[in-house]
N, C-alpha and C positions, 0 to 999 in steps of 0.2 A: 351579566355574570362574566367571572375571567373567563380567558382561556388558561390562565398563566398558573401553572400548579408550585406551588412552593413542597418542595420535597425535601422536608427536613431532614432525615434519615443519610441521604446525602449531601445536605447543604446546599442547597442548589435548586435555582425556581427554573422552570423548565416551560415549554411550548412546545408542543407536538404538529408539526403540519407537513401535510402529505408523507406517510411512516417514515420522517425525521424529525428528529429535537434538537430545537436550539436549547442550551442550556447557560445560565451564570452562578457561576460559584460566587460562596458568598462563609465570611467568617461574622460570627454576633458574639460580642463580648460585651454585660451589660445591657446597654438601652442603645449600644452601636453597630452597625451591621457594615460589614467592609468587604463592598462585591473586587473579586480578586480576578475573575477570569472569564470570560463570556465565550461560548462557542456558537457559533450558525455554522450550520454544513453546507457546503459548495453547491448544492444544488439550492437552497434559499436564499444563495445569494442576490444580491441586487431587490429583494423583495420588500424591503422594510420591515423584516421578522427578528433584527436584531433591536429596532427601535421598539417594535411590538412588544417581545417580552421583556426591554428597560422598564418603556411605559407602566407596565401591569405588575412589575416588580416593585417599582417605584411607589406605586398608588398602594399597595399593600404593606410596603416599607411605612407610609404615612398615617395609613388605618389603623398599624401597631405601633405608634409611635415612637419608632424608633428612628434614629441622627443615620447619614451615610458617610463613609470615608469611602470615597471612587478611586479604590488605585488600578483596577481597571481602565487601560484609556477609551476603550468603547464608553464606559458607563460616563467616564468623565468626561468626552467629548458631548454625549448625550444632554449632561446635566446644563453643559456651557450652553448650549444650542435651546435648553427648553427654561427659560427663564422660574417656570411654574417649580420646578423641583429645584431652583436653588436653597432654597428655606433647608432644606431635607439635612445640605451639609453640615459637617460640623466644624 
């Protein structure tokens, strides 16, 4: 099971670790989902919590089959580096 909660209400899939959330903002239009903004706070830095909640966004992006446009550069640095989620783009 995730950890990664998709909160629609805000747009935005989120991971809670140690009482901080990274969060990515994300717009869906259609069957297209375009993550715009990704946050990790200064203390999860350096931890892999930014890749963690791509990951788990990502895998759920794919479950719903929805396309991604990364204008995000974390998301689209992410996408470059993990060959597995190229498919996802559009």
């Amino acid at each position: 099971m995730s950890d990664i909660v998709n909160n629609k209400a805000h747009h935005r899939y989120e991971l809670a670790v140690e009482d901080h959330l990274a969060v990515t903002y994300y717009k869906i239009e259609g069957n297209v989902i375009t993550f715009i903004h990704t946050e990790v706070p200064p203390e999860l830095g350096g931890k892999g919590i930014g890749s963690k909640l791509i990951r788990g966004a990502l895998d759920q992006v794919r479950a719903d089959g929805l396309k991604v446009i990364a204008q995000c550069p974390f998301v689209k640095a992410f996408i470059e580096k993990h060959a597995e989620y190229q498919d996802l783009l559009t």
